[in-house]
Backbone as a printed PyTorch tensor [residue, N CA C, xyz], in Angstrom:
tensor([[[ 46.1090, -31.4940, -18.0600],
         [ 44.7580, -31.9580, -17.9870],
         [ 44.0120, -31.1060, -16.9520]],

        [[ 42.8680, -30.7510, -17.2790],
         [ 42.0150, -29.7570, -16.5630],
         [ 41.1390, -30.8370, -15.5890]],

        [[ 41.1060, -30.2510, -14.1860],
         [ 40.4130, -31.4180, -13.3650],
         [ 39.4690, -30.2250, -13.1240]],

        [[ 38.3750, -31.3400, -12.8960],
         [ 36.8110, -30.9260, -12.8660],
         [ 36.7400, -30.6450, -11.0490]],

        [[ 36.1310, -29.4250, -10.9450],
         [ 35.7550, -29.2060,  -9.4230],
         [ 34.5210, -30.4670,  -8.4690]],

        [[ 35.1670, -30.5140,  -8.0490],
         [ 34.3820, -31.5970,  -6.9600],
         [ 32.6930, -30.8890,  -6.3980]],

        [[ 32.4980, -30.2410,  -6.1750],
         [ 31.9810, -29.2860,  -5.0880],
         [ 31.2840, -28.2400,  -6.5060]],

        [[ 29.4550, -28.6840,  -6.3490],
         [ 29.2130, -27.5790,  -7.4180],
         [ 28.7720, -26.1280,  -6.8730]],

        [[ 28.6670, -25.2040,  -8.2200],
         [ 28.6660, -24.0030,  -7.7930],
         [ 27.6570, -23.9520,  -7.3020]],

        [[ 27.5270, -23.0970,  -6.1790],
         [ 26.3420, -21.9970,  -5.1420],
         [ 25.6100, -22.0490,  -6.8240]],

        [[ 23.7740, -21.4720,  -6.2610],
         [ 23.5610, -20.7950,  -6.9090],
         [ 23.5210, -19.4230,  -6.9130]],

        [[ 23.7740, -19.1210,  -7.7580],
         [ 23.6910, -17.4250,  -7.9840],
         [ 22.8880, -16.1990,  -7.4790]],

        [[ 23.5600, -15.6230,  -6.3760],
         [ 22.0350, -14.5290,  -5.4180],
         [ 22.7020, -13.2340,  -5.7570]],

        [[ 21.4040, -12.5790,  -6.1180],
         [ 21.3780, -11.7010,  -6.5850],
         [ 22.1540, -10.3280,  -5.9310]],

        [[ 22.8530,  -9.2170,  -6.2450],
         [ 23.7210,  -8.2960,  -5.4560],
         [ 22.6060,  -7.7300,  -4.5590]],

        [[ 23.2180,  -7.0960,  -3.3510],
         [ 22.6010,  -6.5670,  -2.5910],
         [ 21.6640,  -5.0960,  -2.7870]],

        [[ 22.1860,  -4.3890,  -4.4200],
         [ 21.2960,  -3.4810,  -4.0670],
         [ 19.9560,  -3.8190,  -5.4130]],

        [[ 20.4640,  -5.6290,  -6.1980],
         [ 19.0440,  -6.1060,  -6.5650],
         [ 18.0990,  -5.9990,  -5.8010]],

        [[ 18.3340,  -7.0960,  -4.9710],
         [ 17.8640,  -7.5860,  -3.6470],
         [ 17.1100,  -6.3510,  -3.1110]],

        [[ 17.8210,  -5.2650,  -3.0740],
         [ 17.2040,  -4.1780,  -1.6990],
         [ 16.4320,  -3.1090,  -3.4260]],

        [[ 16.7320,  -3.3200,  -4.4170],
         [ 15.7850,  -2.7040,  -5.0680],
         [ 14.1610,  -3.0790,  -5.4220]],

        [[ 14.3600,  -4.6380,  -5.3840],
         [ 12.9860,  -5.5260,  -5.5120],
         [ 12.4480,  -5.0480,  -4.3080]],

        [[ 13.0950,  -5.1560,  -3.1070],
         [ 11.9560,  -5.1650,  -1.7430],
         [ 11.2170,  -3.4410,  -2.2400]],

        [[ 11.8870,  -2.8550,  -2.5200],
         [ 11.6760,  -1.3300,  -2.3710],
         [ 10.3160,  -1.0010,  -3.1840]],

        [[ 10.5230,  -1.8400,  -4.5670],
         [  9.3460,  -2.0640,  -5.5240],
         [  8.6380,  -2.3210,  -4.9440]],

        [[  8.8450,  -3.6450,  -4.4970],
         [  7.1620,  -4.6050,  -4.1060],
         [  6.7110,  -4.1500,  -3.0080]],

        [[  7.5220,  -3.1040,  -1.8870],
         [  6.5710,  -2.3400,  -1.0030],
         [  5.9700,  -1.3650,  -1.8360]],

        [[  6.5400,  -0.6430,  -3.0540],
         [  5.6540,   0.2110,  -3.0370],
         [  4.4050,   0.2310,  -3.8670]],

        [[  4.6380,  -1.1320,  -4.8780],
         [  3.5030,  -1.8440,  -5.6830],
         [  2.2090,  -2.1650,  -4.2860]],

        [[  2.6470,  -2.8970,  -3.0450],
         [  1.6380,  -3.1420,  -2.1680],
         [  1.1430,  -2.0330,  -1.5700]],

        [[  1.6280,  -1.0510,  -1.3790],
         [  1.4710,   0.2430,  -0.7790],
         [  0.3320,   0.8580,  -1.8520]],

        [[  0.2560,   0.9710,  -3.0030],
         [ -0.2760,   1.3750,  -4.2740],
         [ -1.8440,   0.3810,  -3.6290]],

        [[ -1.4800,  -1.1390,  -3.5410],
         [ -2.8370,  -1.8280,  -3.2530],
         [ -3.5490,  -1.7690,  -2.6510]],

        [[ -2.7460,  -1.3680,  -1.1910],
         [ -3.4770,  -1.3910,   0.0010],
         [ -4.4320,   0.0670,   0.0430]],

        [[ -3.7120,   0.8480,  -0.7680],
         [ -4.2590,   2.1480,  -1.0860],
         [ -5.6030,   2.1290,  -1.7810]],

        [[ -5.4590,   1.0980,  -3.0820],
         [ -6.5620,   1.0450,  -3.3580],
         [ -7.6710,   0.3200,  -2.6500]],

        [[ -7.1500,  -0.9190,  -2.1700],
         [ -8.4660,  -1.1650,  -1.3540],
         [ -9.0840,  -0.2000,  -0.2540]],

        [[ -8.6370,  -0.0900,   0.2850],
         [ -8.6480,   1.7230,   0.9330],
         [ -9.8570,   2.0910,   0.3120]],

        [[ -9.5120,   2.7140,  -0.4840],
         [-10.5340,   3.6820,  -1.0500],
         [-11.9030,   2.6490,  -1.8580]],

        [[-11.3830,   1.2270,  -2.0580],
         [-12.6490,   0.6970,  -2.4950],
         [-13.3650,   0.4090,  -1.3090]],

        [[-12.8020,   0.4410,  -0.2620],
         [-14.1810,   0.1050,   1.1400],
         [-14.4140,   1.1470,   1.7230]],

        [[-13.7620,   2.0440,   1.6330],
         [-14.7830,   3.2550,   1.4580],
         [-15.4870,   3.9150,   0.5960]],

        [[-15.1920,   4.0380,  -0.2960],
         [-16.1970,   4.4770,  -0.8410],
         [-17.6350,   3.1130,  -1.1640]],

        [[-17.7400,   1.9140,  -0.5680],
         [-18.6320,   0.8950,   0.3080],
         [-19.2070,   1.7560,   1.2320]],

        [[-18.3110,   2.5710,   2.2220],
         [-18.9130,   2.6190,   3.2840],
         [-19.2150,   3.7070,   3.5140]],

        [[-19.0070,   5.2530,   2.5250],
         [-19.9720,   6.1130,   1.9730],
         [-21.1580,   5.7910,   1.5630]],

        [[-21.6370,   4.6540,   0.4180],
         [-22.7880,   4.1370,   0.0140],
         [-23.9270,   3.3120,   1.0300]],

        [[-23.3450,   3.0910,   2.1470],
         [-24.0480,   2.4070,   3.2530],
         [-23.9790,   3.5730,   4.5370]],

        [[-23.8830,   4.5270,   4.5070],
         [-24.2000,   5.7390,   5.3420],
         [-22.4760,   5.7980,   6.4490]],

        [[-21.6370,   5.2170,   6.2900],
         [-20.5330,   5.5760,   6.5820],
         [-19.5400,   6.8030,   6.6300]],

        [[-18.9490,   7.1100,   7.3040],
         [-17.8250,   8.5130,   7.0460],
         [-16.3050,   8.3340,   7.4960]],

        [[-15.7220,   9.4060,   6.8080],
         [-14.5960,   9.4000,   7.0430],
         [-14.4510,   9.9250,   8.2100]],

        [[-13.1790,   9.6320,   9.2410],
         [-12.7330,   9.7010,  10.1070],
         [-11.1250,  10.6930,   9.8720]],

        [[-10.4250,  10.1460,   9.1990],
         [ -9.2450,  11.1480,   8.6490],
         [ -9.6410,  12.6160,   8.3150]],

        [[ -9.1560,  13.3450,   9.1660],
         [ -9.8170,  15.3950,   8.6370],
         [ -9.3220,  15.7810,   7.7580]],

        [[ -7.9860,  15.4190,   7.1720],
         [ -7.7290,  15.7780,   6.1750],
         [ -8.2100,  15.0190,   4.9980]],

        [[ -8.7280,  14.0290,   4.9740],
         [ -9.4330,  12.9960,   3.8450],
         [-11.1260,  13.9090,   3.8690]],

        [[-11.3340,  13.9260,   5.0030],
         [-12.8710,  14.4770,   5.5380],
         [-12.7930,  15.9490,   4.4780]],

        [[-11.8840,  17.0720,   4.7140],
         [-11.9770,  18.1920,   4.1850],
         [-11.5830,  18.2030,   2.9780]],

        [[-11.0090,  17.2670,   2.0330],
         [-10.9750,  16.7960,   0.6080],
         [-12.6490,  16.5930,   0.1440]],

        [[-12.8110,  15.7180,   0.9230],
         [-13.9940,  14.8200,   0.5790],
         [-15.4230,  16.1870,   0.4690]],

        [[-15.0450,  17.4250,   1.2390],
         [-16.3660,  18.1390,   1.6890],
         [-15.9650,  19.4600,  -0.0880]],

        [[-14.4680,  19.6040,  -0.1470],
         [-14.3140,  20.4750,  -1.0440],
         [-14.4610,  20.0380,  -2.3760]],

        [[-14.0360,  18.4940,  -2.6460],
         [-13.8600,  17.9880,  -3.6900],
         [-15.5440,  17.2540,  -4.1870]],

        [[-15.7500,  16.4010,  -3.4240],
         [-17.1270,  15.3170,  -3.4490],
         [-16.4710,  14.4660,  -2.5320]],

        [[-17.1430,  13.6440,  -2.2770],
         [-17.0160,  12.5060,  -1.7960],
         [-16.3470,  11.6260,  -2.8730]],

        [[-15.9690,  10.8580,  -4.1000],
         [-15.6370,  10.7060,  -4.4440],
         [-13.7740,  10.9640,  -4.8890]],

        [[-14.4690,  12.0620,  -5.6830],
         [-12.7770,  12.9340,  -5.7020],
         [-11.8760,  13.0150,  -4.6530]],

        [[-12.6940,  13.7690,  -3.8090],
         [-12.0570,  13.9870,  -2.5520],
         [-11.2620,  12.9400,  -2.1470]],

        [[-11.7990,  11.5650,  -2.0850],
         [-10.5900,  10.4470,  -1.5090],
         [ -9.8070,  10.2610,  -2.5100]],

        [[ -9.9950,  10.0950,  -3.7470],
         [ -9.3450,   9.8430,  -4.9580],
         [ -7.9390,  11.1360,  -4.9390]],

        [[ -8.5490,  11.9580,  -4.4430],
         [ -7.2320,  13.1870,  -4.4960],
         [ -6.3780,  12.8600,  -3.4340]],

        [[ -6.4890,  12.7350,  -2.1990],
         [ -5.9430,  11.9740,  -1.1040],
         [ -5.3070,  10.3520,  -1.4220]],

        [[ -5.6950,   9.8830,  -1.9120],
         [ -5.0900,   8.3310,  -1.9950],
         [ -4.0560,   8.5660,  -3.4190]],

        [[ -4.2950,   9.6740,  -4.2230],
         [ -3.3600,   9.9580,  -5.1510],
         [ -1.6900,  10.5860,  -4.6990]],

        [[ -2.2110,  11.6290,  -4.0110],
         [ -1.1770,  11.7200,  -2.9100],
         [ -0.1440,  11.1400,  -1.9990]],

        [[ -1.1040,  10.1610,  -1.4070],
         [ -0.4040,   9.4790,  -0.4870],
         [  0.3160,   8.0810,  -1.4980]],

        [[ -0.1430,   7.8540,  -2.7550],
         [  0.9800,   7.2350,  -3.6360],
         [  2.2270,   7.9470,  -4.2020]],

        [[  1.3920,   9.3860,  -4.3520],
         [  3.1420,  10.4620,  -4.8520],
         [  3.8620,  10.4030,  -3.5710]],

        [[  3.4310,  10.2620,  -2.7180],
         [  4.8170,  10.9020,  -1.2800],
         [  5.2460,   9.3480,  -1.1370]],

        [[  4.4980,   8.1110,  -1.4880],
         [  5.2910,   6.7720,  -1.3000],
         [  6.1820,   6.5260,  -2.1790]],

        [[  5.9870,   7.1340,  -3.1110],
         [  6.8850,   6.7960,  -4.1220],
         [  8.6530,   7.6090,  -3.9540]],

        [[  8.5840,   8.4340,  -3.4530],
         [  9.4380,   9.2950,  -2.9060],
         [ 10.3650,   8.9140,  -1.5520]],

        [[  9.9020,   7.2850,  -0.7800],
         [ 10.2710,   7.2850,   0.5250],
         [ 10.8580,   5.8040,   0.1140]],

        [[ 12.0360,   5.5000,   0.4340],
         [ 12.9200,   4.7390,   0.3470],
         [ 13.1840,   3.7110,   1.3280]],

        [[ 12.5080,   3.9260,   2.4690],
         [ 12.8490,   2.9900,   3.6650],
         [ 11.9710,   2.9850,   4.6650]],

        [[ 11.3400,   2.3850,   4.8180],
         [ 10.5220,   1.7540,   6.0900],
         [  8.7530,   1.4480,   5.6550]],

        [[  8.8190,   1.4460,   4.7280],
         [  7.6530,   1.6600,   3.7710],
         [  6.8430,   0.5190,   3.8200]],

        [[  7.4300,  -0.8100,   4.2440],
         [  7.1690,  -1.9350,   5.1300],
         [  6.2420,  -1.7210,   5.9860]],

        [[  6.5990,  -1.1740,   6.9840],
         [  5.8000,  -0.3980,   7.9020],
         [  4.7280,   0.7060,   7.7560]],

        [[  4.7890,   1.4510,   6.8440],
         [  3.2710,   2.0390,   6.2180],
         [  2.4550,   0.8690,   5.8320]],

        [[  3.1630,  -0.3790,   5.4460],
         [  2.0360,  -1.1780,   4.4550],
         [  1.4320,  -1.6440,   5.8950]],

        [[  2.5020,  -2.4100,   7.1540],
         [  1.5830,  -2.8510,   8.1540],
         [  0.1130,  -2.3870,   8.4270]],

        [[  0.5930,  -0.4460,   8.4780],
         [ -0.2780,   0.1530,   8.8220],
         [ -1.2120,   0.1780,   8.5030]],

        [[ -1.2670,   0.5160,   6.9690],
         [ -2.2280,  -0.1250,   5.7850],
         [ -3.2100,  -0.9650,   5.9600]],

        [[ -2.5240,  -2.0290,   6.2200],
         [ -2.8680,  -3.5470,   5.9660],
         [ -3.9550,  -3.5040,   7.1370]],

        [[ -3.9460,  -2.5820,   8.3480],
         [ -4.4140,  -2.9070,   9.7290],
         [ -5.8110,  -1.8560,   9.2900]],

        [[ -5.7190,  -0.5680,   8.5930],
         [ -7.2200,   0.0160,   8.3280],
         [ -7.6400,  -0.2260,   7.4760]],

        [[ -7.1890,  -1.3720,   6.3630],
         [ -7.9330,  -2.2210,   5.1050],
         [ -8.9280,  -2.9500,   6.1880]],

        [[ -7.9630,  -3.6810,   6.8860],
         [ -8.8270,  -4.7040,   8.4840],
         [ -9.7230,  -3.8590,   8.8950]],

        [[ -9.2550,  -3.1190,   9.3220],
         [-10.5180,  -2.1460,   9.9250],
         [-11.8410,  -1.6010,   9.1770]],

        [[-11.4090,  -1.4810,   7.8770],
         [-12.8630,  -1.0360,   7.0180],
         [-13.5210,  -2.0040,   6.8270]],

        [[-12.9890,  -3.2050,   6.7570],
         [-13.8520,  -5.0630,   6.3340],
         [-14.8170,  -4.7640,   7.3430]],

        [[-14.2620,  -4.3810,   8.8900],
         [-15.0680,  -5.3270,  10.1630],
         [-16.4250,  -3.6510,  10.2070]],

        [[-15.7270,  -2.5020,   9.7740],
         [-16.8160,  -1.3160,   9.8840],
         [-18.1920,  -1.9810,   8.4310]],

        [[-17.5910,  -2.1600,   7.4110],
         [-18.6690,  -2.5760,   6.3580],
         [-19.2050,  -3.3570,   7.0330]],

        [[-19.0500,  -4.6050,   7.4350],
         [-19.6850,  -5.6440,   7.8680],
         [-20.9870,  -5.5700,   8.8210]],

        [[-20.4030,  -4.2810,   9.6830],
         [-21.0650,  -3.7120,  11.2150],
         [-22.1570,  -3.0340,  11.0340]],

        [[-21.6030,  -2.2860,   9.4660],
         [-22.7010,  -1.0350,   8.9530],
         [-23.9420,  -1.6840,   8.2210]],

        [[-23.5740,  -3.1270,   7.8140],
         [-24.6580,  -3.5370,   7.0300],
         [-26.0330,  -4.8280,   7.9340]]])
């Protein structure tokens, strides 16, 4: 006679390099966002007499348009994220802190 386990099973967690493949995604899906908002409050804060501060965004922006120019830069800086495997967490902080920073410049400029 087969006796039934007392004690039910754990649920089921996922292997460690699931686990460490999702985080890797969803930084770099947020990294992709933060990017774009990025470039949607600035180019806000081009239209309200604003400028770039980044020289290498600045000398895109003077060769390309204003437009392009960030669009070529924020394209970029998604190819080299996509390429970086670890700490990418920490770009998004960074991110996350001059998304903050363009809210409180729009706000200031208007």
């Amino acid at each position: 006679m087969a006796s039934i386990p007392s004690q039910t099973p754990a649920p089921e967690v996922g292997s460690p390099w699931n686990v460490g493949f999702r985080k890797v995604v969803n930084a770099r899906w947020t990294f992709v966002g933060l990017q774009a908002l990025d470039l949607l409050a600035t180019l806000l804060a081009f239209r309200i007499g604003g400028m770039e501060v980044n020289p290498i965004v600045a000398h895109f922006t003077v060769i390309f348009g204003r437009a392009r120019g960030l669009l070529i830069s924020k394209l970029i800086a998604v190819a080299l994220a996509m390429g970086v495997r670890r700490l990418l967490w920490v770009v998004n902080i960074f991110y996350a802190g001059i998304v903050f920073w363009n809210v409180i410049v729009l706000l200031t400029l208007r």
